[in-house]
N, C-alpha and C positions, 0 to 999 in steps of 0.2 A: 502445659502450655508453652507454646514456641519464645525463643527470646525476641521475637519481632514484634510477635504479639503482646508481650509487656513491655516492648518498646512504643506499640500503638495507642494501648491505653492511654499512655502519658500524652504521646502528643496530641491526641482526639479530645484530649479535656482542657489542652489548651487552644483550641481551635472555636474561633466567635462564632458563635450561632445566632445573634444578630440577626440575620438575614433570613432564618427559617431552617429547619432541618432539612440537610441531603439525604434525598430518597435514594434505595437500594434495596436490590430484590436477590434473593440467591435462585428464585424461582419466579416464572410471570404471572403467577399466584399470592405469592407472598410479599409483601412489601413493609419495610420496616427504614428505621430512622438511625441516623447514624447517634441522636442522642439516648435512643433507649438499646443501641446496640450498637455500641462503638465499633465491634469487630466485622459487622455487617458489608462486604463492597458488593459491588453490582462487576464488575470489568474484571479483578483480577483474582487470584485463586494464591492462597498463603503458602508457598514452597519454600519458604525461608532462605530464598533470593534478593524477592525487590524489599528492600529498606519500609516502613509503615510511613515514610516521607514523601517513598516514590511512589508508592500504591495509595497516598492521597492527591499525590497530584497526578496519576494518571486521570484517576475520579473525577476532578475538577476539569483538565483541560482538555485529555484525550490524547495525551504523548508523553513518552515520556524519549531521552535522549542519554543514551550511553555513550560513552566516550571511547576512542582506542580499543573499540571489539573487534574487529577483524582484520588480519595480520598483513603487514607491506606483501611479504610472500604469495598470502593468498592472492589479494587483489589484482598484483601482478601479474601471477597464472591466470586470471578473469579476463584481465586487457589483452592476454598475448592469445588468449582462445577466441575474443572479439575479433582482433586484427585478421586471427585467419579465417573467420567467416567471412568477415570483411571482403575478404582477399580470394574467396570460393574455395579456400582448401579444404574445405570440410563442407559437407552437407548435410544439415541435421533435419531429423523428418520431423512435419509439423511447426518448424517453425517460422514466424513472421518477422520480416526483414519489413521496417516501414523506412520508409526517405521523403526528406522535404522538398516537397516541390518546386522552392525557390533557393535550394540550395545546391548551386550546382557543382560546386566544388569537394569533394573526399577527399578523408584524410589517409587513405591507405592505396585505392584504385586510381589510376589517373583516368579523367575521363567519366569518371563514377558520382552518380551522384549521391550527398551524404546519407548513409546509413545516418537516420538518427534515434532506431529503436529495435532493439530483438524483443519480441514479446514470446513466452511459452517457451522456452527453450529445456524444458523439460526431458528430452531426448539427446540432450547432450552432456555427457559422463561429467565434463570438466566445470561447468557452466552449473551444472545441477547441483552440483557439489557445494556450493555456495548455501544452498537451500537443507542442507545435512548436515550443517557445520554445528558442534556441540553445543558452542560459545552465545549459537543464536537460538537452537532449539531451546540453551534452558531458559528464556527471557520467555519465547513464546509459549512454553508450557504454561508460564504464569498467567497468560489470556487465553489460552483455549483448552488444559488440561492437559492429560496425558496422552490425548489419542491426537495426534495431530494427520494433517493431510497441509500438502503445499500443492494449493491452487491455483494461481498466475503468477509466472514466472518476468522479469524483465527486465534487461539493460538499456538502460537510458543515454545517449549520448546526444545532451543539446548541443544544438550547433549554434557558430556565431551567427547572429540576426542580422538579414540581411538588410535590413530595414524597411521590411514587412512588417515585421512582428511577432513572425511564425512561429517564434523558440519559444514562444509564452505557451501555458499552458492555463485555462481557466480555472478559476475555482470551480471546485467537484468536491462530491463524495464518492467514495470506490463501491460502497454499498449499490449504486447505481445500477452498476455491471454485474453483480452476483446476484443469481437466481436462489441463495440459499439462506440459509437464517440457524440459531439466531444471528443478530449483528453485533451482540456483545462476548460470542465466542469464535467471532474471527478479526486477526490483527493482520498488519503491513511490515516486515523488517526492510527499511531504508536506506541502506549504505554507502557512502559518498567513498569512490573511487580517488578520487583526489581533494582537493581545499575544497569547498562550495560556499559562494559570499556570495551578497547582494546582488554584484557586479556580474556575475556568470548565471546566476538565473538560480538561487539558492529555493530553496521549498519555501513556500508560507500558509501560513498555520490560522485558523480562525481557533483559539483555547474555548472551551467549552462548547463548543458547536455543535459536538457530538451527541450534546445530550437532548437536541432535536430530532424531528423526525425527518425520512427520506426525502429531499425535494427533488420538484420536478427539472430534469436535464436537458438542453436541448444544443444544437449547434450556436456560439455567439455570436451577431452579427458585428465580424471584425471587419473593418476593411479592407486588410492584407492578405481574408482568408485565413482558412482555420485546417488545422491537420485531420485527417478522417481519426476517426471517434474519439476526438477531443471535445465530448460534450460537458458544459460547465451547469453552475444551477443558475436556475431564472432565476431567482428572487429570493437576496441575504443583504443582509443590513451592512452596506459601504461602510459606516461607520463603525463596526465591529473592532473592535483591537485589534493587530494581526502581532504576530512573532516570524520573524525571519529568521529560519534556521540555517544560522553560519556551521560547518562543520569543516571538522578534516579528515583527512584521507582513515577513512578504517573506523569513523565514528557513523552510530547507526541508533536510527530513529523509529522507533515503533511506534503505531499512532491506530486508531480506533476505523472502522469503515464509514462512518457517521461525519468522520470531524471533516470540515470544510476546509479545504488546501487549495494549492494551484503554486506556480512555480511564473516567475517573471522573464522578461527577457535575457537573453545572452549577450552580452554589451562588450564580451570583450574575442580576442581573436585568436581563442582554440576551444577547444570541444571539452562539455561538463558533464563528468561520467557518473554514473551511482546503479548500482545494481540492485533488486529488489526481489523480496517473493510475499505472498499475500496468502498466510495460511487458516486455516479453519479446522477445528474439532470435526475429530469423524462422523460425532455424535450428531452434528447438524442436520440439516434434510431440507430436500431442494423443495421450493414454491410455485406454484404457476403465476409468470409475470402479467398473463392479458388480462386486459383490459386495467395495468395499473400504468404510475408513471415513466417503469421499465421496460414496459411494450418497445417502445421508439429503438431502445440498444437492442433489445432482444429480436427485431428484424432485422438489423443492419448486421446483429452477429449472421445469423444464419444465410443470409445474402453474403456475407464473406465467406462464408465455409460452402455455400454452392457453386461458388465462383474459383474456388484455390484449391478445394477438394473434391468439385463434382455431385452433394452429396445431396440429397433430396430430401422433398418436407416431410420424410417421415423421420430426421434427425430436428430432435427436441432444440432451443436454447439450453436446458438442463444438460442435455447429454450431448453437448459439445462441451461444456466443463468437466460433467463426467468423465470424460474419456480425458482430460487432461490432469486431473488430480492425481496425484500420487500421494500413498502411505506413507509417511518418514520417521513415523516415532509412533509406539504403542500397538494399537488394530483396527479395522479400518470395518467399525460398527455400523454407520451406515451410508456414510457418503460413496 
């Protein structure tokens, strides 16, 4: 038995049950109790990495937050490959360049207006390389095992709010957008490019959320208007706790497809960066979305990809992910 594991012991038996046992399943067949089987989790898999601290509070809130994981150096090679896409020096295939439409100002093109998202940049050596990085695969091994695949790729660059509102982002679930399953073998890595605080439009978190099911997403009726497929969920309890995750530069946040997030305005006057990849076990397998509450994304995807690519309805929503998944650790069983 692992030293983690008789470090769990201990603390499983000092944790108030009070309130009922937490359910955990190693299978969607098997369901067991963490009081008649301490070692039981549901989310993450014992690699004798996450602490038996961190792998009960992923349980509970659906994040957990490393500190100082990835290096000034790297990140800075992130920003200066951003800049030259920015700047057209590079042209990477497939990938999406989004900008706010009430932001008319860039910080690299004059005359440009704000790049404020690279999505999918999968196609690009330097950019991609964030998503291969050792320091992050062996966190995500702990959620999706050994076979991993890196599925949505994305740098984020909120811009200052213009005093629309537009730099918000609604509360969502990512699960929304992925056609595959399970949802408890795929994770988010987070990584704040520089400080991220309240003030610049920091993440925020609904803790335990996750352990709900998918809700239904739709555009929110803002009155500043909404960024194309910023769709948030209809219907979650305002009063919910939230956690604002302050972070600095190289600290990075893993967090569940389930858990309920969104991000606030940008209140101050430069740009809030953090790079992302959203990976899933090979083992998973794609679902057909129609007729559920992911119908809605799953047209608006394939209306983007007929319109940027040409491509017709005999391309699935499934295999426009397909084609963007990559292998990055283990083998690539069946996604």
């Amino acid at each position: 038995m692992s030293r983690a594991a008789d470090r769990l012991k201990v603390v499983l038996n000092h944790l108030d049950r009070s309130h009922g046992a937490v359910r955990a399943s190693f299978t969607s067949a098997q369901n067991v109790s963490y009081h008649h089987h301490p070692q039981a989790f549901q989310y993450t898999f014992d690699t004798d990495l996450l602490t038996p601290e961190q792998r009960i509070a992923y349980e509970k809130d659906g994040f957990i937050l490393i500190r100082n994981l990835v290096s000034d150096e790297d990140i800075d090679q992130f920003r200066k490959e951003f800049e030259r896409i920015c700047k057209r020096e590079v042209k990477v295939p497939g990938l999406l360049v989004m900008r706010d439409v009430s932001i008319a100002k860039s910080e690299f093109v004059e005359g440009e207006k704000a790049v404020t998202k690279l999505q999918d940049f999968q196609e690009d050596p330097e950019l991609f390389r964030y998503c291969t990085l050792p320091q992050i695969l062996k966190y995500v091994k702990c959620f999706t095992g050994p076979n991993i695949m890196a599925m949505h790729t994305m740098l984020i660059n909120k811009p200052p709010d213009t005093g629309k509102k537009t730099s918000r982002h609604p509360m969502h679930q990512d699960l929304h957008y992925f056609p595959f399953r399970p949802a408890d073998r795929i994770v988010c890595s987070w990584t704040a490019m520089e400080k991220v605080h309240r003030e610049n439009g920091c993440l925020v978190v609904l803790p335990g959320s996750h352990h709900g099911t998918l809700q239904e997403h739709d555009y929110p009726e803002w009155e500043g208007g909404i960024n194309k497929m910023y769709h948030g969920v209809r219907n979650y309890n305002p009063d919910h706790p939230r956690v604002h995750l302050e972070m600095e530069k190289g600290d990075t946040v893993f967090f569940h497809p389930l858990l309920i997030h969104g991000s606030g305005m940008n209140q101050t006057k430069g740009f809030r960066k953090a790079i992302s990849c959203h990976y899933a076990s090979s083992d998973c397998y794609y679902i057909d979305v129609k007729g559920t509450t992911q119908e809605n994304i799953s047209n608006e995807v394939k209306e983007l990809a007929a319109k940027k690519y040409g491509v017709d309805d005999t391309i699935s929503f499934q295999d426009t992910w397909a084609l963007r998944g990559r292998l990055v650790q283990g083998e690539r069983t069946s996604m």
